[in-house]
C-alpha positions as CSV (number, residue, x, y, z in Angstrom):
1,X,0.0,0.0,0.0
2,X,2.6,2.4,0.9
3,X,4.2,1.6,-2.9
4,X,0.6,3.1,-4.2
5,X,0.5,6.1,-2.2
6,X,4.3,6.7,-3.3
7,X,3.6,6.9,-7.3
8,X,-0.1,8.7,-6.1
9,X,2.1,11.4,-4.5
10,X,5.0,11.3,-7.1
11,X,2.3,11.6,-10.4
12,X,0.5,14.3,-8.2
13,X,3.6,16.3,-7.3
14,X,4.7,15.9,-11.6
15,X,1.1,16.5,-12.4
16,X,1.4,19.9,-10.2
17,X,4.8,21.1,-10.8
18,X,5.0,20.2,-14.5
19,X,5.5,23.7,-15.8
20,X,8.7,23.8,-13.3
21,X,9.7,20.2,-13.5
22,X,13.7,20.3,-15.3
23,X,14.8,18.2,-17.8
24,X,15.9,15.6,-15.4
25,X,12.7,14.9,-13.7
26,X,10.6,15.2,-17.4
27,X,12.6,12.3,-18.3
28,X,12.0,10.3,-14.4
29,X,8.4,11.2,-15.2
30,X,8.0,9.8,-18.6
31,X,10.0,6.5,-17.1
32,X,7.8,6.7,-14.2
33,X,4.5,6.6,-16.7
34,X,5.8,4.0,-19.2
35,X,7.4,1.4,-16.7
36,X,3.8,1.6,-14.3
37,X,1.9,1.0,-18.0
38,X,3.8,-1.9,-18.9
39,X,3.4,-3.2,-15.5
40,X,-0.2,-3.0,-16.0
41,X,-0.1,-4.3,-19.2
42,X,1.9,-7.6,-18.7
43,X,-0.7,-8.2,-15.6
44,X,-3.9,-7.6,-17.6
45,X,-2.1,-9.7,-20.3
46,X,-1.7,-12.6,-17.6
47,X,-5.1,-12.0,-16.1
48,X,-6.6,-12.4,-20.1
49,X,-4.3,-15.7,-20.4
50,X,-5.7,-17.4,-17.4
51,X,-9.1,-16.4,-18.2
52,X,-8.9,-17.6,-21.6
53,X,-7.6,-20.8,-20.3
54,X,-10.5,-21.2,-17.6
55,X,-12.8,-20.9,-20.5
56,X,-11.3,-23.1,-22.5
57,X,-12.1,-25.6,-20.0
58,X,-15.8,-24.4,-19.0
59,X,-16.2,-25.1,-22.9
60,X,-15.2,-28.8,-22.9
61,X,-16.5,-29.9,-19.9
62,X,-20.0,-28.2,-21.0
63,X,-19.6,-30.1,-24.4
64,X,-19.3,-33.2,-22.3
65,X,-22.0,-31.9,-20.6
66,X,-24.0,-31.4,-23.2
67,X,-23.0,-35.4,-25.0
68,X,-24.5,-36.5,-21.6
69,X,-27.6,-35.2,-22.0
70,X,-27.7,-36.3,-25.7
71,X,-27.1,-39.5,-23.8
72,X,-29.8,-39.7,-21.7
73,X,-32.3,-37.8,-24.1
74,X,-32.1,-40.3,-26.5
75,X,-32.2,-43.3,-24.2
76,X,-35.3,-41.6,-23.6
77,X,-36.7,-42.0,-26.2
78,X,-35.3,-44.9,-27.6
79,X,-36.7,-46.8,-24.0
80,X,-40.3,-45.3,-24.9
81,X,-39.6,-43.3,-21.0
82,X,-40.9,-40.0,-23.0
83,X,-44.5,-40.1,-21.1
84,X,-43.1,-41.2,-17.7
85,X,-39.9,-39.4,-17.8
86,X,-41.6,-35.9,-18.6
87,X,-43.7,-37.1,-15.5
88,X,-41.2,-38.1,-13.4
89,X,-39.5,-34.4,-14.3
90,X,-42.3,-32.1,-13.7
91,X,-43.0,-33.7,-9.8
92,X,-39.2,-33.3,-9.4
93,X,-39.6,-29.4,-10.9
94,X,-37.0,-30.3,-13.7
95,X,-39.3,-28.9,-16.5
């Protein structure tokens, strides 16, 4: 926390004196700026990577999911359980 309030103060302070800022601290400033971006950057990047992997995995397992139910819906209907099953469903508040 006390890292945060350091570049809070020190882009405040820039932000404030920039008109009197010398060439030394333009230069820290703009150093300041693009290292904190590409910080933020290479963790939003990692944060986009490990979502894109935890989808990846929500998608197969609802495609096996979804074979499942294919599954069971057409040993449904292949048993002739369409009349008893949709029965059997609605007391159970399925459908």
């Amino acid at each position: 926390m006390k890292k945060l309030d350091f570049i809070s103060k020190k882009l405040s302070y820039l932000l404030e004196n920039f008109e009197s800022l010398t060439d030394e601290e333009i230069r820290q400033s703009h150093y300041l700026v693009l290292y904190k971006t590409r910080k933020q950057i290479n963790e939003c990047l990692e944060m986009i990577e490990t979502s894109n992997k935890q989808n990846e995995q929500i998608i197969k397992e609802n495609l096996h999911l979804q074979e499942v139910i294919d599954h069971y819906e057409q040993f449904i209907k292949v048993s002739g359980l369409t009349k008893r099953f949709e029965f059997y469903s609605q007391k159970k508040d399925v459908i």
